[in-house]
TIVO-2410 file (N, C-alpha, C; in nm, 3 decimals):
# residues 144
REC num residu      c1      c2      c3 atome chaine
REC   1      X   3.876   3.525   0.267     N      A
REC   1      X   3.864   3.598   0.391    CA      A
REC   1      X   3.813   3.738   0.359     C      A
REC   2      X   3.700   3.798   0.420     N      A
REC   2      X   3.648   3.911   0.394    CA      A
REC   2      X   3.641   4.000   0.568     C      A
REC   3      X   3.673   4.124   0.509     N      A
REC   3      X   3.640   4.201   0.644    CA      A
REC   3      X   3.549   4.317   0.607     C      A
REC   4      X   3.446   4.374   0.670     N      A
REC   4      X   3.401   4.474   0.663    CA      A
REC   4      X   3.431   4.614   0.728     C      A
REC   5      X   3.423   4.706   0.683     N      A
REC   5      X   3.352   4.870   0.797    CA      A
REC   5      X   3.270   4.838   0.785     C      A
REC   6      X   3.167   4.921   0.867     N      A
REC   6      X   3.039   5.007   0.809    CA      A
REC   6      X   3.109   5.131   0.858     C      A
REC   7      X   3.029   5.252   0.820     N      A
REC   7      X   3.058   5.376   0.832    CA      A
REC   7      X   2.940   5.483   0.839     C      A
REC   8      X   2.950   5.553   0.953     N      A
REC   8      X   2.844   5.608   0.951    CA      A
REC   8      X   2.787   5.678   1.104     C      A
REC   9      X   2.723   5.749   1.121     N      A
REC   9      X   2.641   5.822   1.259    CA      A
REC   9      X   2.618   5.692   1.350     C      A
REC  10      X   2.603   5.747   1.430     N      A
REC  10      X   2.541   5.618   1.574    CA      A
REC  10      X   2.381   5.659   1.499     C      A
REC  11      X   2.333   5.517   1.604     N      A
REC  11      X   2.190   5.504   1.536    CA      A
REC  11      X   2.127   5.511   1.392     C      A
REC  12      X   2.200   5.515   1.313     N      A
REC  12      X   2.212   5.513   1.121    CA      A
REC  12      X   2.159   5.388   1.148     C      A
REC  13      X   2.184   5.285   1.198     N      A
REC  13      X   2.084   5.121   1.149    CA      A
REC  13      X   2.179   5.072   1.137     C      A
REC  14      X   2.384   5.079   1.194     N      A
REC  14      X   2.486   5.008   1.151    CA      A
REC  14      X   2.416   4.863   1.191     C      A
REC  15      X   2.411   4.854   1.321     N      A
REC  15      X   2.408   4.719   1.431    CA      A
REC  15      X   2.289   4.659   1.344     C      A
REC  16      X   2.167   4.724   1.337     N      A
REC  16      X   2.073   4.608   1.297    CA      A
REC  16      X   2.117   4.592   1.122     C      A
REC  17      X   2.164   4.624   1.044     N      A
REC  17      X   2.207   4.603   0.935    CA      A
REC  17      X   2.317   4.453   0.980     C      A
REC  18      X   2.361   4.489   1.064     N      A
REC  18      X   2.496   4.355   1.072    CA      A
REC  18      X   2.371   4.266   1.072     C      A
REC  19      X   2.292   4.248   1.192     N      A
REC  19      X   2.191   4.166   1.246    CA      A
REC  19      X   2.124   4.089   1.137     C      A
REC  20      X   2.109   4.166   1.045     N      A
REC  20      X   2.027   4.103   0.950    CA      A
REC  20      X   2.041   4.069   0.804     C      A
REC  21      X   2.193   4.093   0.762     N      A
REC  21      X   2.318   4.024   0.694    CA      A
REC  21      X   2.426   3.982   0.696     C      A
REC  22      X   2.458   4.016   0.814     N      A
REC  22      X   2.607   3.903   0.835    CA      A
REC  22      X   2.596   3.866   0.972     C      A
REC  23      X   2.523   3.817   1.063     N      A
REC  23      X   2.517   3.837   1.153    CA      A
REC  23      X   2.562   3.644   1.160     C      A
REC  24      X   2.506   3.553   1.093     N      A
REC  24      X   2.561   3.438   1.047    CA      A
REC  24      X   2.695   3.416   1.000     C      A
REC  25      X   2.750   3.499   0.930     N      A
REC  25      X   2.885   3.488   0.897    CA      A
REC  25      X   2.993   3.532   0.888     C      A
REC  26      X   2.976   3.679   0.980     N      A
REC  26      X   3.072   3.743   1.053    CA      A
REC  26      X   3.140   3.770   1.110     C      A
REC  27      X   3.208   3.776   1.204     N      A
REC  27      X   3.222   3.840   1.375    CA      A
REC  27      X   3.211   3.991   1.372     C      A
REC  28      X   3.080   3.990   1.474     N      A
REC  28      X   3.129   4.142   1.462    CA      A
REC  28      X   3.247   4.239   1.609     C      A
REC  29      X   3.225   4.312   1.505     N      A
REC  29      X   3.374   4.380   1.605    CA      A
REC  29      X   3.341   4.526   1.673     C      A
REC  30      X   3.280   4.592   1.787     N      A
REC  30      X   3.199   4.678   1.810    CA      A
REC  30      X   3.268   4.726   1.945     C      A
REC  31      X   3.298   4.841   1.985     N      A
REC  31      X   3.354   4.950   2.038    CA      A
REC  31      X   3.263   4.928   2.124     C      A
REC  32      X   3.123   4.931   2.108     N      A
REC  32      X   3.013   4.928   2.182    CA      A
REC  32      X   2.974   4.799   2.305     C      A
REC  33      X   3.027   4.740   2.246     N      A
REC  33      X   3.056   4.583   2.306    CA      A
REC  33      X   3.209   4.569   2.371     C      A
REC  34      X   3.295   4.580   2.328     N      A
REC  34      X   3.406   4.527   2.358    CA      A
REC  34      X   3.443   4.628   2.493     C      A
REC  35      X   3.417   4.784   2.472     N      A
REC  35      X   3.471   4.861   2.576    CA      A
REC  35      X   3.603   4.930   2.540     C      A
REC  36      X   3.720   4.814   2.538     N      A
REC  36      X   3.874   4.871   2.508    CA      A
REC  36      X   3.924   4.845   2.397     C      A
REC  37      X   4.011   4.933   2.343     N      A
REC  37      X   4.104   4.885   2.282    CA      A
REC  37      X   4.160   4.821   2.296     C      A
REC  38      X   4.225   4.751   2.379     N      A
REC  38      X   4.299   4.645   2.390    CA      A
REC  38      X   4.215   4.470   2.398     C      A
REC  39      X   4.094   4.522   2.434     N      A
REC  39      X   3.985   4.389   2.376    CA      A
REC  39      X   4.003   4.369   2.238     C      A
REC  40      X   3.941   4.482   2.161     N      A
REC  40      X   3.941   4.512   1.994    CA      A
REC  40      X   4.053   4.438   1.956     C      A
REC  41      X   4.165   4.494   1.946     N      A
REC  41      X   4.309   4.438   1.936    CA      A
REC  41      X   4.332   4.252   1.948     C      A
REC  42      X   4.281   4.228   2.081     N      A
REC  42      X   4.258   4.082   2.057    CA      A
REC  42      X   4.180   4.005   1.996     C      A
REC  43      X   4.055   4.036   1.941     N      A
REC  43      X   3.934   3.977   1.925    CA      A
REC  43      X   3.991   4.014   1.745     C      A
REC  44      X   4.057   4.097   1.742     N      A
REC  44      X   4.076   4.068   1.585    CA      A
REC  44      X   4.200   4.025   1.532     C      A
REC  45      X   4.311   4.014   1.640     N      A
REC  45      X   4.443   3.911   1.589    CA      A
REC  45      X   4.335   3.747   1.581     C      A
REC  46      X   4.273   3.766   1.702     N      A
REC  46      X   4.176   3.612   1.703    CA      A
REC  46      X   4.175   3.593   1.558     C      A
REC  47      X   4.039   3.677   1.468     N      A
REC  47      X   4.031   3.644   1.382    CA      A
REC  47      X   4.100   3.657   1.285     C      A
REC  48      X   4.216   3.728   1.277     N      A
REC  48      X   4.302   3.700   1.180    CA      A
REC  48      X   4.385   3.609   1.164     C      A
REC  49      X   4.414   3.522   1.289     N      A
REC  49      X   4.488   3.388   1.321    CA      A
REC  49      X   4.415   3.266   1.240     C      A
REC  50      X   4.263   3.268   1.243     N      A
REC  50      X   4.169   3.156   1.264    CA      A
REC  50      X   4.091   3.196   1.100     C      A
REC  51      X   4.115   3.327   1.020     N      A
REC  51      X   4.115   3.312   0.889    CA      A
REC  51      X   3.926   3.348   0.880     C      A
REC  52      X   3.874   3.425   0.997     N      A
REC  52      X   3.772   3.427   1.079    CA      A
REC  52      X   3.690   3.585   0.981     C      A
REC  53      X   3.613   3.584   0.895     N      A
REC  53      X   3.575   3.714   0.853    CA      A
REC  53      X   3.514   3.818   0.970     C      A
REC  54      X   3.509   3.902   0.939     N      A
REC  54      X   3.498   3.962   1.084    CA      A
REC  54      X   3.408   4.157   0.975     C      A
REC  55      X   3.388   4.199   1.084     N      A
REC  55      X   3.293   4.325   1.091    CA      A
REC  55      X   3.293   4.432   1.167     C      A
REC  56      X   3.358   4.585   1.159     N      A
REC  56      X   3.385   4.664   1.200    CA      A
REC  56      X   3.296   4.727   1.246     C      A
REC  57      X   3.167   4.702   1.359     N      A
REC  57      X   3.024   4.833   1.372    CA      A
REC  57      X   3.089   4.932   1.432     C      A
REC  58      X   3.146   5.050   1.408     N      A
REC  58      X   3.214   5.138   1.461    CA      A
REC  58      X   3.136   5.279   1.357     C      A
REC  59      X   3.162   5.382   1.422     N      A
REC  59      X   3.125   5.481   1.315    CA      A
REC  59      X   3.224   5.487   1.202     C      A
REC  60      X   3.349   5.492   1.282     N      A
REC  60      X   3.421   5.511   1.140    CA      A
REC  60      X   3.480   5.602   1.076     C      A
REC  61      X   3.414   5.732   1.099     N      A
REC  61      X   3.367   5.846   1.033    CA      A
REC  61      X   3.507   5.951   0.935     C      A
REC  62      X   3.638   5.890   1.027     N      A
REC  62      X   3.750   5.945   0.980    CA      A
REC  62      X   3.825   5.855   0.868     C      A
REC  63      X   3.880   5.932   0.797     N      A
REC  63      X   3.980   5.852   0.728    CA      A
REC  63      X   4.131   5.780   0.798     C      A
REC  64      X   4.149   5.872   0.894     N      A
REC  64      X   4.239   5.816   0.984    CA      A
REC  64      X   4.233   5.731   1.109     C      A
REC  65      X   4.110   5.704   1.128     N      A
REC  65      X   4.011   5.600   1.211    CA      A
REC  65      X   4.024   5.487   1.104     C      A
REC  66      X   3.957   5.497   1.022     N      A
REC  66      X   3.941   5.399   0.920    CA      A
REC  66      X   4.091   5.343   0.847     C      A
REC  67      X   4.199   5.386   0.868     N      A
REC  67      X   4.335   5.349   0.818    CA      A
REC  67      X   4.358   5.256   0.893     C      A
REC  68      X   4.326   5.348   1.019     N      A
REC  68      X   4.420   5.231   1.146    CA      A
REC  68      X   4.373   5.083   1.084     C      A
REC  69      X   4.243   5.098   1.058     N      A
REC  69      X   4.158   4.911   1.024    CA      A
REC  69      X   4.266   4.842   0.931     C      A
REC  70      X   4.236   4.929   0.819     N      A
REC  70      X   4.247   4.896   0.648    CA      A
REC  70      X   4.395   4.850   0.679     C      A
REC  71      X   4.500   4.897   0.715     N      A
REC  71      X   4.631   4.859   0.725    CA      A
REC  71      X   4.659   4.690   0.772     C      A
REC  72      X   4.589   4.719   0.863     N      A
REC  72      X   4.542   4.584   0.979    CA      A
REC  72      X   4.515   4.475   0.854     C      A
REC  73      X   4.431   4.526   0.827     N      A
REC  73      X   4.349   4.404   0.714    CA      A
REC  73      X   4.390   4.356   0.639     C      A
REC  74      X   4.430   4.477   0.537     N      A
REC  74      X   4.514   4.456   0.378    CA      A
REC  74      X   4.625   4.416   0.425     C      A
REC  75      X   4.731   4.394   0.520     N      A
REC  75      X   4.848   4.329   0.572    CA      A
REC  75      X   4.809   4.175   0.628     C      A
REC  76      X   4.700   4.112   0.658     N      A
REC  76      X   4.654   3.987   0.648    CA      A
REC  76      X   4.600   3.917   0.504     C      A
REC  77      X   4.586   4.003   0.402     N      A
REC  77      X   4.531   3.963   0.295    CA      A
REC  77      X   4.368   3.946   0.296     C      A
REC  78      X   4.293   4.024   0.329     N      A
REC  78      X   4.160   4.060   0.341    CA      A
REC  78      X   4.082   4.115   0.246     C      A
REC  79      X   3.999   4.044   0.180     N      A
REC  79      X   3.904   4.186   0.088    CA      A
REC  79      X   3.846   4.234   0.179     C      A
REC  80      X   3.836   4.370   0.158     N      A
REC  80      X   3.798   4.441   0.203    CA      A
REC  80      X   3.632   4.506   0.184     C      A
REC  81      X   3.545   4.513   0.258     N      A
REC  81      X   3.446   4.595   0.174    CA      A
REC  81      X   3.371   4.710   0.274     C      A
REC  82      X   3.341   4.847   0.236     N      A
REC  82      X   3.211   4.939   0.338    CA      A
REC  82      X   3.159   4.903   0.315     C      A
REC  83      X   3.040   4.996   0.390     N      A
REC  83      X   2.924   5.019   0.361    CA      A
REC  83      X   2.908   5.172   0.409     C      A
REC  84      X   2.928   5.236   0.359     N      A
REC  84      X   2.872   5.409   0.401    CA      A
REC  84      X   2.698   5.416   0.429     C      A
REC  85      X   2.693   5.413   0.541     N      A
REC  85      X   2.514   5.475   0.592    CA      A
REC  85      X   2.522   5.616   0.569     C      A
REC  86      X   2.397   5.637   0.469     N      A
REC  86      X   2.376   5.770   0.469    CA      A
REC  86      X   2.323   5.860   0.537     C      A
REC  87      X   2.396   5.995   0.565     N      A
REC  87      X   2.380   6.084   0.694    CA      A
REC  87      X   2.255   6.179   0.690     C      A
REC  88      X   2.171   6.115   0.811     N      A
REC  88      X   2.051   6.178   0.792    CA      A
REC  88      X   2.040   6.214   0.921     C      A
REC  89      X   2.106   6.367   0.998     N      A
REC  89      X   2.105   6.371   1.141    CA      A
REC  89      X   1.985   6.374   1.191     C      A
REC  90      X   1.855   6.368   1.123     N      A
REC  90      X   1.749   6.446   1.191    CA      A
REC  90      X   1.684   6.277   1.195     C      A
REC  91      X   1.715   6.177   1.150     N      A
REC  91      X   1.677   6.018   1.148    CA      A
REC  91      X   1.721   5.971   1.229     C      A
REC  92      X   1.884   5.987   1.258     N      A
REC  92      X   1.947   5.897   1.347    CA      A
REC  92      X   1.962   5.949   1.516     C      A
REC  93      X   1.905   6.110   1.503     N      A
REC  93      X   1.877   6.170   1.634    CA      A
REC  93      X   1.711   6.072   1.699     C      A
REC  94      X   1.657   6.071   1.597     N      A
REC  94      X   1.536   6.036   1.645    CA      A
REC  94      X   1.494   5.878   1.647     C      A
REC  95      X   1.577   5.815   1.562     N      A
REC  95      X   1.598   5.664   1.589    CA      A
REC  95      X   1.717   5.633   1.720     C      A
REC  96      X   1.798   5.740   1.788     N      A
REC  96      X   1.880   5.725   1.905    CA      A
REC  96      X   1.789   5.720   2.018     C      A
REC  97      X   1.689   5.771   2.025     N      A
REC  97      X   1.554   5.785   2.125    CA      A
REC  97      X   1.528   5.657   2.177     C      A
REC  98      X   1.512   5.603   2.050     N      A
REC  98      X   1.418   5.445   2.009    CA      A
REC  98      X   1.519   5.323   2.140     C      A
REC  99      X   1.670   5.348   2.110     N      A
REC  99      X   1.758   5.272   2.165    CA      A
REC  99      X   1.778   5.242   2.329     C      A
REC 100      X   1.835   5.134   2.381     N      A
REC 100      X   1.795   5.104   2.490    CA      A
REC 100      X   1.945   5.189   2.544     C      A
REC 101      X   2.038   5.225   2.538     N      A
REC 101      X   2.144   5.303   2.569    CA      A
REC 101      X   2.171   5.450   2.399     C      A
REC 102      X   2.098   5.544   2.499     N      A
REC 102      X   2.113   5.645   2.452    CA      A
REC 102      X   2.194   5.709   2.443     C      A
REC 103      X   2.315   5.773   2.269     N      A
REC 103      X   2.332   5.847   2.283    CA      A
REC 103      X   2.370   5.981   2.313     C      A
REC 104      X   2.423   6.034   2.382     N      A
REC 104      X   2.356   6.243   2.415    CA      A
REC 104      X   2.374   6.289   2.274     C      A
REC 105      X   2.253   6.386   2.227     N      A
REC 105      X   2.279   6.426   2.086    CA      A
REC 105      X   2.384   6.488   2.061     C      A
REC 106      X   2.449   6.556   2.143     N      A
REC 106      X   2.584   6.616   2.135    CA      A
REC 106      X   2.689   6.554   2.077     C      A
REC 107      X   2.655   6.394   2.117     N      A
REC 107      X   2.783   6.326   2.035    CA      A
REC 107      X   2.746   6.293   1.923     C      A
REC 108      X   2.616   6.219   1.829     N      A
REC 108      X   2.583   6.260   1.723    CA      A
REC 108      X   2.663   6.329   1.663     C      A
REC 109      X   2.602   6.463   1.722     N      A
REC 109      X   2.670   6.628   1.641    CA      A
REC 109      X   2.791   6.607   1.624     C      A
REC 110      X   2.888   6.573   1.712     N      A
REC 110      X   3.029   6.582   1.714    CA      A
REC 110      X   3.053   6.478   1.586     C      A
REC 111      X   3.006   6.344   1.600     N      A
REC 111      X   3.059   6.281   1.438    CA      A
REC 111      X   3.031   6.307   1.357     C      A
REC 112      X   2.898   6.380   1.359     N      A
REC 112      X   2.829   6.390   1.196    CA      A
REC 112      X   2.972   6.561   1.126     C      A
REC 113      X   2.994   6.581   1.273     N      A
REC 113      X   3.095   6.743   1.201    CA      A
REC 113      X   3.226   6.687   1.183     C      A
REC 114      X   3.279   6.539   1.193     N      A
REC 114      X   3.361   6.500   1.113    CA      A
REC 114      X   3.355   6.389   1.071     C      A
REC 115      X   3.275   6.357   1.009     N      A
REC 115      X   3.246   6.296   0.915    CA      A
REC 115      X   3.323   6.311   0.743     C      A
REC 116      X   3.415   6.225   0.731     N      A
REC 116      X   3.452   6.217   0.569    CA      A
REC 116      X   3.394   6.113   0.501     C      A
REC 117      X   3.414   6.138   0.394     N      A
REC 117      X   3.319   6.074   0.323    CA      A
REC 117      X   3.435   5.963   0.243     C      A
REC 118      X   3.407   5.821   0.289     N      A
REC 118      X   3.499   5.714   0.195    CA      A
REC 118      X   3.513   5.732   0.058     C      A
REC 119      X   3.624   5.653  -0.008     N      A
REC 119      X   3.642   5.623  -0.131    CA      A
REC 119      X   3.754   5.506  -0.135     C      A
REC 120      X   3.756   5.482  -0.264     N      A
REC 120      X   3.839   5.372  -0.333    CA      A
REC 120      X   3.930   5.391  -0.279     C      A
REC 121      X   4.031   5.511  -0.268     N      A
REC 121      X   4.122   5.517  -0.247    CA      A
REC 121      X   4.219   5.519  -0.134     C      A
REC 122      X   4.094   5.500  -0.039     N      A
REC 122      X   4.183   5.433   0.097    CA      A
REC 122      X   4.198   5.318   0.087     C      A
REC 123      X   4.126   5.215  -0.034     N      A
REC 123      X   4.156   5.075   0.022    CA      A
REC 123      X   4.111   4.984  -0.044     C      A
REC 124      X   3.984   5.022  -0.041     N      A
REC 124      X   3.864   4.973  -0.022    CA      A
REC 124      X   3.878   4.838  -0.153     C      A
REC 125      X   3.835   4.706  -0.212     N      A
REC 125      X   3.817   4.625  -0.262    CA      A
REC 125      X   3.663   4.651  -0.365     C      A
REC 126      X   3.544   4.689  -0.244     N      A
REC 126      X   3.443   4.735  -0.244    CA      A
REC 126      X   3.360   4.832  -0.155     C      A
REC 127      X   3.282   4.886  -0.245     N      A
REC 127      X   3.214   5.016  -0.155    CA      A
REC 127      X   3.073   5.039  -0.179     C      A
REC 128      X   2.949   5.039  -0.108     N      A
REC 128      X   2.831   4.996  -0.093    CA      A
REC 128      X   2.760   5.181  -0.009     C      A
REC 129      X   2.648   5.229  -0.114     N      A
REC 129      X   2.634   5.321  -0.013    CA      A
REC 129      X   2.488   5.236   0.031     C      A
REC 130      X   2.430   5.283   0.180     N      A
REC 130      X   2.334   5.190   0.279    CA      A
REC 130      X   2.209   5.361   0.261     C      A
REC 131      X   2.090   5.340   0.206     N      A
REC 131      X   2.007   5.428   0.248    CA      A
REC 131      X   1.852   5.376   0.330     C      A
REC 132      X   1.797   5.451   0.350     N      A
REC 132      X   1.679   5.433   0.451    CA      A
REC 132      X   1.553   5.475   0.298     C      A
REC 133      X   1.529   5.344   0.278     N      A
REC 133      X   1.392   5.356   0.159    CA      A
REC 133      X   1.309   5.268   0.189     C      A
REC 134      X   1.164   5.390   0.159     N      A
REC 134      X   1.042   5.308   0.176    CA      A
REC 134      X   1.089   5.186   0.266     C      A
REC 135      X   1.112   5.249   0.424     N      A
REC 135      X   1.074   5.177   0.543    CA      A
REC 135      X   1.213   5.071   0.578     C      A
REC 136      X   1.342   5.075   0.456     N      A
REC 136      X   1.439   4.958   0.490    CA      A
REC 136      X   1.529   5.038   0.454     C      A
REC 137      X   1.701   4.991   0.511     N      A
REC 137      X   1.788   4.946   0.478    CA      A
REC 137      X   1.800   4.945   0.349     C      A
REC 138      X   1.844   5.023   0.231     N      A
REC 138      X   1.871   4.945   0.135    CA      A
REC 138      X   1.996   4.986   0.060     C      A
REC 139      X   2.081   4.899   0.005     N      A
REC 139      X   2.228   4.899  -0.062    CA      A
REC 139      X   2.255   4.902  -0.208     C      A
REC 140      X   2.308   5.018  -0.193     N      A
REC 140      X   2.353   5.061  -0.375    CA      A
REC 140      X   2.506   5.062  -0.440     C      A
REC 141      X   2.552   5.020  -0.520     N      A
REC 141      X   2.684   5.028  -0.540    CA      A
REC 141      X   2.725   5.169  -0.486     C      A
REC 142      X   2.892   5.194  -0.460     N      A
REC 142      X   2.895   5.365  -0.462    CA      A
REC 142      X   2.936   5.398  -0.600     C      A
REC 143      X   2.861   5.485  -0.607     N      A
REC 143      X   2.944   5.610  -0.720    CA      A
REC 143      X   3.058   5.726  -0.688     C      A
REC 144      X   3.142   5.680  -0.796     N      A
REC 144      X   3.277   5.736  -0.773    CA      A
REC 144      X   3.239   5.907  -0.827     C      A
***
């Protein structure tokens, strides 16, 4: 059983990154979609009942955002793995444009100014940083 984060700015490329690696063998689990917490809450006892790997597209951005998950998880017996998207405000302002629900850059701003930066030591099993090269998506182990 595997669960993911991703982590990272709105418009960073979380969603189409799911889309185009786990989008087959996931569930994903999205704030953006679901609306409530109390959806979230169900849609992931679901998959923790049914043994169901599942996928966090959320920003993420806190360590205490990101606990609430990890607790959740590592108490079902989950590996765990991120993916940290790297913060490029002046990319993900201008790839938020591109999107069919925009956005206001204001909120951007507001995550990128709390934004922490993951490590091992919340949890994590594995940790993946996600950069924007020559035109893709691409995934590097993290360095500690």
């Amino acid at each position: 059983m595997e669960a993911i984060i991703f982590i990272g700015l709105q418009a960073s490329g979380k969603s189409s990154f799911y889309k185009e690696h786990f989008f087959n063998s996931h569930l994903r689990i999205s704030n953006d979609l679901l609306k409530t917490k109390s959806r979230e809450t169900k849609l992931l006892e679901l998959c923790f009942e049914s043994s169901m790997p599942l996928l966090i597209d959320n920003t993420n951005v806190t360590k205490a955002v990101r606990q609430h998950y990890i607790e959740k998880i590592k108490a079902r017996h989950y590996r765990l793995t991120a993916y940290y998207f790297k913060t490029d405000l002046e990319r993900s302002l201008a790839w938020n444009q591109q999107r069919k629900e925009v956005v206001p850059p204001i909120g951007i701003f507001a995550t990128h100014k709390k934004l922490e930066l993951p490590s091992y030591d919340e949890g994590f099993d594995q940790l993946y940083y996600v950069d924007f090269i020559d035109g893709k998506l691409t995934v590097t182990d993290w360095k500690k």
